[in-house]
Backbone as a chain_set.jsonl record, in Angstrom:
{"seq": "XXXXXXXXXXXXXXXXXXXXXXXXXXXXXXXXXXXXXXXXXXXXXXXXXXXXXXXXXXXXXXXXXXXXXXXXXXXXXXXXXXXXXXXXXXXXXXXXXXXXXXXXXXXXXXXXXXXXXXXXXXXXXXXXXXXXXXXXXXXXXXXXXXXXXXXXXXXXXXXXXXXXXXXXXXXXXXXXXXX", "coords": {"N": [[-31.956, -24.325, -7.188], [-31.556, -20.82, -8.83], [-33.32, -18.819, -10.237], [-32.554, -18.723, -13.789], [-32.403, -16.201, -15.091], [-31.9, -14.096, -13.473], [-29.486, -12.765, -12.312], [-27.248, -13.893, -10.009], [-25.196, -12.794, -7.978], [-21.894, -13.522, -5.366], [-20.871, -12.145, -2.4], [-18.259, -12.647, -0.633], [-16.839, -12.747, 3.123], [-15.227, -12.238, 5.859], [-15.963, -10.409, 7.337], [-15.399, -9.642, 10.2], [-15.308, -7.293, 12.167], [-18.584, -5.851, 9.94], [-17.15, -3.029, 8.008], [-17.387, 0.035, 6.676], [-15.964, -0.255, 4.356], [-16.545, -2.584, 3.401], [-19.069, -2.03, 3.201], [-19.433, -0.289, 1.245], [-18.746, -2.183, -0.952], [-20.529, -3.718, -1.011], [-22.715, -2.342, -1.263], [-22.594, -2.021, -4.438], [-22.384, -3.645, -5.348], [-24.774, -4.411, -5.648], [-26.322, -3.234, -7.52], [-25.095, -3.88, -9.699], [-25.928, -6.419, -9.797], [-28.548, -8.621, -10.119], [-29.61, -10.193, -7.634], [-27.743, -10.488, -4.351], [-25.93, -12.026, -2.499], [-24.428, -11.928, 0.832], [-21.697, -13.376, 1.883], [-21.024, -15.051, 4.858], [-17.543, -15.843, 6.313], [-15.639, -18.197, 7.862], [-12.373, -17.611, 8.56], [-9.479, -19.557, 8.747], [-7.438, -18.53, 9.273], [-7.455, -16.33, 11.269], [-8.215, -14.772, 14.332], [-11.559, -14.662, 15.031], [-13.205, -12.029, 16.23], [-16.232, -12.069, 16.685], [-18.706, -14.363, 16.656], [-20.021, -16.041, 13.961], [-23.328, -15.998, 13.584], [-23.396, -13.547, 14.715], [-21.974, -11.988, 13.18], [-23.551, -12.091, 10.789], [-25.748, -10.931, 12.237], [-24.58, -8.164, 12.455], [-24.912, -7.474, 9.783], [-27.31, -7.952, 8.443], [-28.409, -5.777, 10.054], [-27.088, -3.557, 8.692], [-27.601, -3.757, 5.855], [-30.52, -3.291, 5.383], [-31.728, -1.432, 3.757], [-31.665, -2.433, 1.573], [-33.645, -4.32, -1.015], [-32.519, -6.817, -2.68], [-30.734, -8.395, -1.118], [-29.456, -10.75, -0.068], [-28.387, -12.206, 3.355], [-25.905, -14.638, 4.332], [-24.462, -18.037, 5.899], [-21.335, -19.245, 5.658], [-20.037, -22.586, 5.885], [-17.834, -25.023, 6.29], [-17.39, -25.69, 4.038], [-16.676, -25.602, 0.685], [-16.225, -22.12, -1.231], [-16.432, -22.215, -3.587], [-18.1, -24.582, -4.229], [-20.206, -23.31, -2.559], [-21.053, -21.475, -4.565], [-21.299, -22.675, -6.42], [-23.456, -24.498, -5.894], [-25.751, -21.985, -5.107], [-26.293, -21.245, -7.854], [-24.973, -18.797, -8.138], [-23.69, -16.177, -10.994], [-21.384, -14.932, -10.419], [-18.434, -13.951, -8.243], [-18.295, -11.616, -6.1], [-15.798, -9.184, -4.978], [-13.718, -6.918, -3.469], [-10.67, -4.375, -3.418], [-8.272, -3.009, -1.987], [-5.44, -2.764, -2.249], [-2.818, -3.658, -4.471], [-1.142, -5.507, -2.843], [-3.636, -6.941, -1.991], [-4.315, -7.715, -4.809], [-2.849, -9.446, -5.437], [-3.35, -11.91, -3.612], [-5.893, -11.853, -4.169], [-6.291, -12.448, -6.323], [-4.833, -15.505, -6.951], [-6.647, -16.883, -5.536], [-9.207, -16.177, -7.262], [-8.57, -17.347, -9.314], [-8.545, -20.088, -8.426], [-10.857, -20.953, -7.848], [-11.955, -20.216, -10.026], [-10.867, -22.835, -11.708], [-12.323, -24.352, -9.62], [-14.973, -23.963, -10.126], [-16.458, -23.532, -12.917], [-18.839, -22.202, -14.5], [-18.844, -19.713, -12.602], [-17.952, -16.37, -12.728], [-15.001, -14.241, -11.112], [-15.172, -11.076, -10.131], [-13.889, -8.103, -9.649], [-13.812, -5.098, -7.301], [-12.777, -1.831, -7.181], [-11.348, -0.329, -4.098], [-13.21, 2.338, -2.535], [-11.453, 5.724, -2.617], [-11.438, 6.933, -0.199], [-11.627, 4.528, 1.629], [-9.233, 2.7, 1.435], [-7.022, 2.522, 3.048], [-8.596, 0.848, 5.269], [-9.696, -2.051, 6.56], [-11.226, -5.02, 8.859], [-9.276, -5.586, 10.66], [-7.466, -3.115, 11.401], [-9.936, -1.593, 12.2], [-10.358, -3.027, 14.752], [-8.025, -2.999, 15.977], [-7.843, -0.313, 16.349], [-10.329, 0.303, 18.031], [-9.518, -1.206, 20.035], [-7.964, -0.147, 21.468], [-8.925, 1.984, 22.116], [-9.856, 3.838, 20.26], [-11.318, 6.314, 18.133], [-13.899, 4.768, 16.446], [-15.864, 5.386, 14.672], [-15.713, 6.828, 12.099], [-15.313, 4.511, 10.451], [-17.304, 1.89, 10.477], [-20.288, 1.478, 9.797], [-22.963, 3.448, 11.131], [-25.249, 2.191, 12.607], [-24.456, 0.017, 13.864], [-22.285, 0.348, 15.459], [-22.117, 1.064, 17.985], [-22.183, -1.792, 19.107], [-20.225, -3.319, 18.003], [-18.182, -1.489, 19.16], [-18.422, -2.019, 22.088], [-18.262, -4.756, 22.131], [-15.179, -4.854, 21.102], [-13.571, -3.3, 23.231], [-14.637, -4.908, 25.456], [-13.23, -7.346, 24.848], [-10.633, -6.594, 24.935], [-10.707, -5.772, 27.919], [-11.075, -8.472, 29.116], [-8.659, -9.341, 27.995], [-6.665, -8.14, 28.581], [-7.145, -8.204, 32.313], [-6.648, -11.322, 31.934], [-4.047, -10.701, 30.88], [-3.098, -9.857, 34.077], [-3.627, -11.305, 35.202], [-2.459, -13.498, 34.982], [0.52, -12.792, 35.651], [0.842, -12.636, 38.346]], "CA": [[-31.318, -23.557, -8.248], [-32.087, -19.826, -8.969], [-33.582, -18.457, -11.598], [-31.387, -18.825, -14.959], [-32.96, -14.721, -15.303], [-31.488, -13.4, -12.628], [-27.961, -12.883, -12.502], [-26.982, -13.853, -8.917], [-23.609, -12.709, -6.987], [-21.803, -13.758, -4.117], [-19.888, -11.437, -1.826], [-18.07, -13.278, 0.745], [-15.669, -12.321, 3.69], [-15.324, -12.757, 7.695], [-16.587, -9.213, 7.997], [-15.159, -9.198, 11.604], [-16.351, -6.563, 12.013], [-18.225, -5.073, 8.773], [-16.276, -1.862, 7.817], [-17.44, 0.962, 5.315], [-15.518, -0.554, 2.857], [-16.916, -3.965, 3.097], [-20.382, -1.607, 2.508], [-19.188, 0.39, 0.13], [-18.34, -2.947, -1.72], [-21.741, -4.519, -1.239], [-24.118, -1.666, -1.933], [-22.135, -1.234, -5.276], [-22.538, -5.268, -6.242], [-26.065, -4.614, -5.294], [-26.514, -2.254, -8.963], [-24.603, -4.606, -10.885], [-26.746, -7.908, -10.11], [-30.148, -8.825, -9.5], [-29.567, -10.578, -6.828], [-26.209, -10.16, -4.178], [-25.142, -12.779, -1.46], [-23.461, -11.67, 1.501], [-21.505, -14.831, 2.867], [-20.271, -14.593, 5.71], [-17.134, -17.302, 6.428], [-14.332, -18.245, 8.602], [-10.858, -17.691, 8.045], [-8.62, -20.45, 9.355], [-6.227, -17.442, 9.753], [-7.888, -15.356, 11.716], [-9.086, -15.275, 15.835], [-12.934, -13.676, 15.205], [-14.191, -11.088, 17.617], [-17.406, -12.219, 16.584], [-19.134, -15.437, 15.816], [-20.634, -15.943, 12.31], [-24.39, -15.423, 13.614], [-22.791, -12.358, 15.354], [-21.285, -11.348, 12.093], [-24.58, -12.366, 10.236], [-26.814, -10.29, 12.375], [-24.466, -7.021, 12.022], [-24.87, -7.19, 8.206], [-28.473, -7.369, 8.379], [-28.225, -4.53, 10.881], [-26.607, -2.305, 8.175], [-28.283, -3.643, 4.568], [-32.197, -3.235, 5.271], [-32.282, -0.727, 2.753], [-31.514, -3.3, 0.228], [-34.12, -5.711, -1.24], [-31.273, -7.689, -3.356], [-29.929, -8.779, -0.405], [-29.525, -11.855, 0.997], [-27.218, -12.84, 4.025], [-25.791, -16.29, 4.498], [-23.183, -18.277, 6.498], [-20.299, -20.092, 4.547], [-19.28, -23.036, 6.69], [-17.767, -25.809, 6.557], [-17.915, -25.463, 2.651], [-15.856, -24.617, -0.502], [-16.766, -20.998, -1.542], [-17.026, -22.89, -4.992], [-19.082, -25.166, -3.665], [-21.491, -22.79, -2.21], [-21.546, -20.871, -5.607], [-22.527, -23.708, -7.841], [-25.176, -24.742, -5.275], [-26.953, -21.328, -5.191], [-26.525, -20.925, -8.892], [-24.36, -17.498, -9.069], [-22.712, -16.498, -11.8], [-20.077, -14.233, -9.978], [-17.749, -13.933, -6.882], [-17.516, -10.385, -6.203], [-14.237, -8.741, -3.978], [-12.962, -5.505, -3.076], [-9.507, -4.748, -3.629], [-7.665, -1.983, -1.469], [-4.146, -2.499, -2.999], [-1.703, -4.193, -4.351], [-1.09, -6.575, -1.978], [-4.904, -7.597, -1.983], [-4.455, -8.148, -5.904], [-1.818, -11.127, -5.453], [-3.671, -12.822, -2.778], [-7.218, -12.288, -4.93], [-6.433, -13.014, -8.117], [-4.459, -16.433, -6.752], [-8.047, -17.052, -5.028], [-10.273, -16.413, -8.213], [-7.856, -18.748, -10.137], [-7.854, -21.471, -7.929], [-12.198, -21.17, -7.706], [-12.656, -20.842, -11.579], [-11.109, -24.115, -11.854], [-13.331, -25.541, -8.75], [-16.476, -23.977, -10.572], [-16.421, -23.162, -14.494], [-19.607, -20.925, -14.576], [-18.664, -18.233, -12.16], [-16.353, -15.237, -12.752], [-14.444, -13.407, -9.695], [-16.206, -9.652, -10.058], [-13.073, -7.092, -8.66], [-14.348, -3.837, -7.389], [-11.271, -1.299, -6.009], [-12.671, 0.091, -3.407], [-12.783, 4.023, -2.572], [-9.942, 5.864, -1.785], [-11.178, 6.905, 1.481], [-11.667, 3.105, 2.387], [-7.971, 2.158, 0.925], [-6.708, 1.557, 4.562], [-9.335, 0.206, 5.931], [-9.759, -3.295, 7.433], [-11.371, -5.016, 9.724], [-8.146, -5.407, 11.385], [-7.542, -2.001, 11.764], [-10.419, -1.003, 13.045], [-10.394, -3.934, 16.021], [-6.969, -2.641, 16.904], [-8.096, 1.081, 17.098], [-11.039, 0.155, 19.34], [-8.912, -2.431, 21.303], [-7.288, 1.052, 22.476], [-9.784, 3.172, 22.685], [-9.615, 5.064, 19.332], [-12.645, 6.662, 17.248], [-13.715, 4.006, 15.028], [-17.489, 6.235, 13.761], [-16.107, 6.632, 10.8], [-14.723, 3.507, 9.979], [-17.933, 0.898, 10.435], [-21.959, 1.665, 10.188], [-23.063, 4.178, 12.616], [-26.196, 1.668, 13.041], [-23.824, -0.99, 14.777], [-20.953, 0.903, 16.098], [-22.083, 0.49, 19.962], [-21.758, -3.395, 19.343], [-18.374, -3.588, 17.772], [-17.238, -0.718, 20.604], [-18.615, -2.687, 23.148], [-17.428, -6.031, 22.557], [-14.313, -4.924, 21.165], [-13.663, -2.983, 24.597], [-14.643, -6.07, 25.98], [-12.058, -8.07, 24.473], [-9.561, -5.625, 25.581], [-10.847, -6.052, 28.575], [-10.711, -9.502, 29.376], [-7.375, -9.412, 27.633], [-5.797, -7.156, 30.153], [-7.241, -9.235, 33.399], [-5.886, -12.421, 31.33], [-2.473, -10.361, 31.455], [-3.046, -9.325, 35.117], [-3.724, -12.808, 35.638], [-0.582, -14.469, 34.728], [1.617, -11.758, 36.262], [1.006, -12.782, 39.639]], "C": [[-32.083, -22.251, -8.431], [-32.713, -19.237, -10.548], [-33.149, -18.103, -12.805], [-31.338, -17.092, -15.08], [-32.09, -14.033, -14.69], [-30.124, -13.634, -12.139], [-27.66, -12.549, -10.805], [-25.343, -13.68, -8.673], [-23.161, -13.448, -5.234], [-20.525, -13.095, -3.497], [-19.508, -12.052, -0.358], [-16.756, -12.685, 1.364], [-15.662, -12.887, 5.018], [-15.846, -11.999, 8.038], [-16.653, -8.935, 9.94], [-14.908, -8.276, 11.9], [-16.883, -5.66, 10.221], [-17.974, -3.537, 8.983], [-17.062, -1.415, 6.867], [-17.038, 0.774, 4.176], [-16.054, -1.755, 2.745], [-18.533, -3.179, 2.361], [-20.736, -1.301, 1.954], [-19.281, -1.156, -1.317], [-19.735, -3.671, -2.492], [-23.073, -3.906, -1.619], [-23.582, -1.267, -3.83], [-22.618, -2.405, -6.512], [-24.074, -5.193, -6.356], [-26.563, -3.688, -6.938], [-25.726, -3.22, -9.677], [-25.267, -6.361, -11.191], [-28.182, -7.743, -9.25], [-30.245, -9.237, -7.839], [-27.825, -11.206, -6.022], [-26.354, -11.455, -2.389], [-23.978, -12.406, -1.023], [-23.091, -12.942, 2.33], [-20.382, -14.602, 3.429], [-19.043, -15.866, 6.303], [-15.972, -17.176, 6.956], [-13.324, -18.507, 7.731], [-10.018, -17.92, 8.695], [-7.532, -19.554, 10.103], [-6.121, -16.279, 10.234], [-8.538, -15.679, 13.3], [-10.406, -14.362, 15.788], [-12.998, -13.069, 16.832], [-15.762, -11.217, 17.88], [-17.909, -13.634, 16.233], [-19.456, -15.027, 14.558], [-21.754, -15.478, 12.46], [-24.323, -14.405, 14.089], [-22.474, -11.42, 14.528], [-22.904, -11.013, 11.639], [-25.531, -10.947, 10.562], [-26.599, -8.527, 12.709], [-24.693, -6.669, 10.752], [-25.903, -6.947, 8.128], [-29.095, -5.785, 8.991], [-28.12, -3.052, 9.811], [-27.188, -2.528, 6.408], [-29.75, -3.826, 4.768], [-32.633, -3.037, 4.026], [-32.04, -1.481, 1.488], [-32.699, -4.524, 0.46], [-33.75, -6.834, -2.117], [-30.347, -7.992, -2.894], [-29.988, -9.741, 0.27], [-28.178, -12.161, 1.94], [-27.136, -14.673, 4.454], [-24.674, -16.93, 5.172], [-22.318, -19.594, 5.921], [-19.764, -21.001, 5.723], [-19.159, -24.18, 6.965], [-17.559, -26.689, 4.812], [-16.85, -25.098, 2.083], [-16.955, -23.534, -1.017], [-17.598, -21.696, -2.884], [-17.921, -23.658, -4.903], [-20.367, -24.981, -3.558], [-22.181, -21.751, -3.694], [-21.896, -21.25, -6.455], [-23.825, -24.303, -7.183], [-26.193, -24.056, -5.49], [-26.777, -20.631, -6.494], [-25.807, -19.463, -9.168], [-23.4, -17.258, -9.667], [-21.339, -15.812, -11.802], [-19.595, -14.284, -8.625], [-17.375, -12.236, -6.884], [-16.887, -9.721, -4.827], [-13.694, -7.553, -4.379], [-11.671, -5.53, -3.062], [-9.409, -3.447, -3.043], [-6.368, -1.444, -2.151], [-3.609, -3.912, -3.475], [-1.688, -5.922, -3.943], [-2.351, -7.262, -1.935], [-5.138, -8.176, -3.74], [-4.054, -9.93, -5.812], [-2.864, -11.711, -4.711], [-5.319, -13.487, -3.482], [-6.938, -13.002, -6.14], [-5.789, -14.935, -8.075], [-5.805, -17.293, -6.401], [-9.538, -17.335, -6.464], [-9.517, -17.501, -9.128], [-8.289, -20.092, -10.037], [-10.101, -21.908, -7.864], [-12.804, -21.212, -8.816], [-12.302, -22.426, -12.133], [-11.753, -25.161, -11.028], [-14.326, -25.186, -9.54], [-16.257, -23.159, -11.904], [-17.072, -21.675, -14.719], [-19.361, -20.077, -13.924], [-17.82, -17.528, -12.0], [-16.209, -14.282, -11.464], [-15.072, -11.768, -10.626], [-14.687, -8.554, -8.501], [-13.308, -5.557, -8.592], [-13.057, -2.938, -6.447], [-12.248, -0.664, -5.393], [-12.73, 1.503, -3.565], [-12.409, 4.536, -1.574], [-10.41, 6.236, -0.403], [-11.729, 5.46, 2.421], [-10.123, 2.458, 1.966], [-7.361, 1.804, 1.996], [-7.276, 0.647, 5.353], [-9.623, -1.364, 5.884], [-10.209, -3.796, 8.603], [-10.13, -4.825, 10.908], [-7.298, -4.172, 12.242], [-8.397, -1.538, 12.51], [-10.602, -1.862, 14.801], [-8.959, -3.419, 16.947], [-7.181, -1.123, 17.099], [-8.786, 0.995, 17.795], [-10.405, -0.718, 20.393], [-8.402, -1.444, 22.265], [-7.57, 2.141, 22.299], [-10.04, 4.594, 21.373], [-10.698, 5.172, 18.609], [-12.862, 5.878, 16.351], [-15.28, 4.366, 14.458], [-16.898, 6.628, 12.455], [-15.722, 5.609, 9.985], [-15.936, 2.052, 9.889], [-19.981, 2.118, 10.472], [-22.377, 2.579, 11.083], [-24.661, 2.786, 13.445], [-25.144, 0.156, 14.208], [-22.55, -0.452, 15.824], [-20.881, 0.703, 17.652], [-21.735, -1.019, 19.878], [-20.729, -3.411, 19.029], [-18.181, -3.059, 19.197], [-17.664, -1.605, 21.484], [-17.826, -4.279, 22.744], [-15.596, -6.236, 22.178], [-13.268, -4.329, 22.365], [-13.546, -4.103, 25.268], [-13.446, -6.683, 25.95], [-10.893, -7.838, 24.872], [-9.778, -5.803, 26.722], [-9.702, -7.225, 29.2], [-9.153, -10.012, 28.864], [-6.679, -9.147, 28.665], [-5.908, -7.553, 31.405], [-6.363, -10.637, 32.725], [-4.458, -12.314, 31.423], [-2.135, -10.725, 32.968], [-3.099, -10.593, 35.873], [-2.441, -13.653, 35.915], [0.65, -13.846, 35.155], [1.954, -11.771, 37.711], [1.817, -13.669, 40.152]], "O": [[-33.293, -22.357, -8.23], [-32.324, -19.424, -11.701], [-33.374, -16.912, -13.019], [-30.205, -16.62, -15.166], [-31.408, -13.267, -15.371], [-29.769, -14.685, -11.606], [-27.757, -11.427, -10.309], [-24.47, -14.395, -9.165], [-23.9, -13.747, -4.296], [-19.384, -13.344, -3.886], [-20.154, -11.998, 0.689], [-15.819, -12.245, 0.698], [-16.108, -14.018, 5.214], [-16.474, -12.222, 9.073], [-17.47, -8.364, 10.662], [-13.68, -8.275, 11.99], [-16.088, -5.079, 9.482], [-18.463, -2.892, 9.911], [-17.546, -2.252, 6.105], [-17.436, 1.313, 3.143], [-16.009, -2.078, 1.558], [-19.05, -3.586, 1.321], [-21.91, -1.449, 1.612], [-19.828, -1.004, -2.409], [-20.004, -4.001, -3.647], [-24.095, -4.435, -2.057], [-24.147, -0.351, -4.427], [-22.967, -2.338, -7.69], [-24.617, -5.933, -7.177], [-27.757, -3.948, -7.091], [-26.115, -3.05, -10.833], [-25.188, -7.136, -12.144], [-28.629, -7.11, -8.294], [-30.894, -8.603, -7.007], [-26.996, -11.931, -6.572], [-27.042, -11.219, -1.396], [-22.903, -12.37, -1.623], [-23.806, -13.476, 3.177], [-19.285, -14.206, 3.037], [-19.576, -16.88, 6.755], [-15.231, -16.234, 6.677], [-13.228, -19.184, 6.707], [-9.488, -17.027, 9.357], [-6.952, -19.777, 11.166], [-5.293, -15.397, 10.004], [-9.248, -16.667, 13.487], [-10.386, -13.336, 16.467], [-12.889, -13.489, 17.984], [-16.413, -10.745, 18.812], [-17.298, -14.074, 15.259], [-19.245, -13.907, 14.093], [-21.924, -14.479, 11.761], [-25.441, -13.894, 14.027], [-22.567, -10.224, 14.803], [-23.472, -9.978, 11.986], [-25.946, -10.139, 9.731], [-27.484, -7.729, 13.02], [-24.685, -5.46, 10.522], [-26.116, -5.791, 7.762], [-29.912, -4.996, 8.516], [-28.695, -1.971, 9.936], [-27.201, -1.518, 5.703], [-30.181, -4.77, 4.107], [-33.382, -3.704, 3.314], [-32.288, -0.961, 0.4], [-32.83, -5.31, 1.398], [-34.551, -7.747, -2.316], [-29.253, -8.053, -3.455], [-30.612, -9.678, 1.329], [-27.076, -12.334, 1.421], [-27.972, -15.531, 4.736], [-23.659, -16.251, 5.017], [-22.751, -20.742, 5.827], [-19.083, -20.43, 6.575], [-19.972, -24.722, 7.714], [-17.588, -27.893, 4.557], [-16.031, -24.38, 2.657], [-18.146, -23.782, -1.204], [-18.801, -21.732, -3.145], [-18.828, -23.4, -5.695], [-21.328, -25.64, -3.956], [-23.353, -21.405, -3.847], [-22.613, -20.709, -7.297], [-24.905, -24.53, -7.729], [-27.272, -24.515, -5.865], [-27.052, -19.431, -6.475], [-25.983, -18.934, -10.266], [-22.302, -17.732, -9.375], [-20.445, -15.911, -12.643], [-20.398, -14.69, -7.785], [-16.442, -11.713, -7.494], [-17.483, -9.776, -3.751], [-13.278, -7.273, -5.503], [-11.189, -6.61, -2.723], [-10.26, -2.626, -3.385], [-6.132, -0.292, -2.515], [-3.896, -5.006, -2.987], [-2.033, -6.983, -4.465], [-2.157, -8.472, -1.814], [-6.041, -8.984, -3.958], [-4.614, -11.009, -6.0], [-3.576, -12.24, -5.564], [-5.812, -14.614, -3.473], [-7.425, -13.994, -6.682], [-6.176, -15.674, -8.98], [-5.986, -18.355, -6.999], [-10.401, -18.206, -6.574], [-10.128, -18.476, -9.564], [-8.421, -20.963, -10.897], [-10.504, -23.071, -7.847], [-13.833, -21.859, -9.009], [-13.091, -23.121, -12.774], [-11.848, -26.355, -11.31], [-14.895, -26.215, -9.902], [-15.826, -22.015, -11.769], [-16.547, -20.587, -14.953], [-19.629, -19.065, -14.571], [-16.879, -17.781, -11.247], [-17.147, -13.694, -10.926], [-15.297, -11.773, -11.836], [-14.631, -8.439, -7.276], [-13.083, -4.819, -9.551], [-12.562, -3.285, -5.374], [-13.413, -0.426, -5.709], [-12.348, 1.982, -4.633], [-12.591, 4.344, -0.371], [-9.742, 5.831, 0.549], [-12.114, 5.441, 3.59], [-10.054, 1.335, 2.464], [-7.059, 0.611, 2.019], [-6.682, -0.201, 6.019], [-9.782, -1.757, 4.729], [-9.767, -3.22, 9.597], [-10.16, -4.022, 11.841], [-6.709, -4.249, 13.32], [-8.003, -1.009, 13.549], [-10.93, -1.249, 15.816], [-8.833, -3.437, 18.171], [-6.641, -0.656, 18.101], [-8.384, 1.579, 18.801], [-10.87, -0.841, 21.527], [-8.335, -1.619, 23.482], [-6.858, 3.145, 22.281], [-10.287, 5.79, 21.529], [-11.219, 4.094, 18.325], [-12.198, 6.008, 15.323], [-15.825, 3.496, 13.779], [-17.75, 6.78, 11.581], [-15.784, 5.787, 8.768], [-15.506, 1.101, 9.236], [-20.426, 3.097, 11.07], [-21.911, 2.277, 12.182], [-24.874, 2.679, 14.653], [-25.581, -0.373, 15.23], [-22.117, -1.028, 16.822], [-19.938, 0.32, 18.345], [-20.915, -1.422, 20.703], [-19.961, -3.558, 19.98], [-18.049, -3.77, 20.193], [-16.644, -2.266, 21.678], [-16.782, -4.642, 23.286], [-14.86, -7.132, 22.591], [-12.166, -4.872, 22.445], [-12.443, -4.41, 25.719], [-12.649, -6.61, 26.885], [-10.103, -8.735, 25.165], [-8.692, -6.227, 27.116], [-8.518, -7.209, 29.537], [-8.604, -10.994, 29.363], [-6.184, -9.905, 29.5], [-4.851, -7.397, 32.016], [-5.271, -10.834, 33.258], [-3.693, -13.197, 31.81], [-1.27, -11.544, 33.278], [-2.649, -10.794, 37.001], [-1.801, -14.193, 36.818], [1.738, -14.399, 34.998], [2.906, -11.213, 38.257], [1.935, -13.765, 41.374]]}, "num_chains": 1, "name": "protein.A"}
């Protein structure tokens, strides 16, 4: 359990790949609590480009400069779960639009009645992250498109490279089955 003092958060996503807005989100939670959990966690509804320790060890990559940062991997777990274990008393989430309201606010609902003590924490993001997604940026590098201002410049060769990759091996995988 953490220290009753210290008002812990937890910012969780898939961060396949993290984006500017996922950083924007997390250096912002990082001024509003003592202490900020980045958890990193699969989404049943999603094919990663990255494992989780893959994910894990771009995040560290890009929050050094934070010492109210801890990274962690969600798995296998209710979010709620993991937030009454390590004692924090918020869930905090970025909201782009709209459409990210419905799907959050159904989400913090359904986790205040798994865990009492902790309140969902909604930060909109900023407007020049309002498009942004990992999703987006995996399909502009899948075909070759500038994604420097869209993720970290400290990781950007690893995404480009393995999302390249992926593209890759995609395209033989085509070339494959065509014969």
């Amino acid at each position: 359990m953490t220290n009753p003092t210290r008002r812990v958060a937890v910012c969780p996503g898939s961060f396949d790949p993290i984006t500017m807005g996922h950083l924007d989100i997390i250096s912002r939670a990082t001024k509003l609590f003592d202490k900020v959990i980045v958890l990193v966690s699969t989404n049943p509804d999603k094919h990663p480009a990255f494992t989780l320790t893959e994910r894990l060890l771009l995040i560290q990559e890009v929050v050094q400069q934070y010492d109210n940062i801890v990274i962690d991997i969600l798995d296998e777990e209710l979010l709620a779960d993991y937030v009454r274990r390590v004692g924090a008393v918020a869930i905090v989430k970025g909201l782009r639009a709209v459409s990210d309201f419905e799907y959050e606010f159904q989400m913090a609902l359904a986790n205040k009645k798994l865990c009492l003590d902790a309140e969902t924490v909604f930060l909109t993001t900023a407007a020049e992250n309002m498009y942004l997604s990992s999703s987006v940026v995996k399909q502009i590098a899948r075909f070759g498109g500038d994604i420097s201002g869209f993720v970290p410049a400290e990781v950007l060769p690893v995404i480009q490279c393995r999302l390249r990759k992926t593209e890759t091996n995609i395209e033989n995988n085509e070339k494959g089955r065509r014969v």
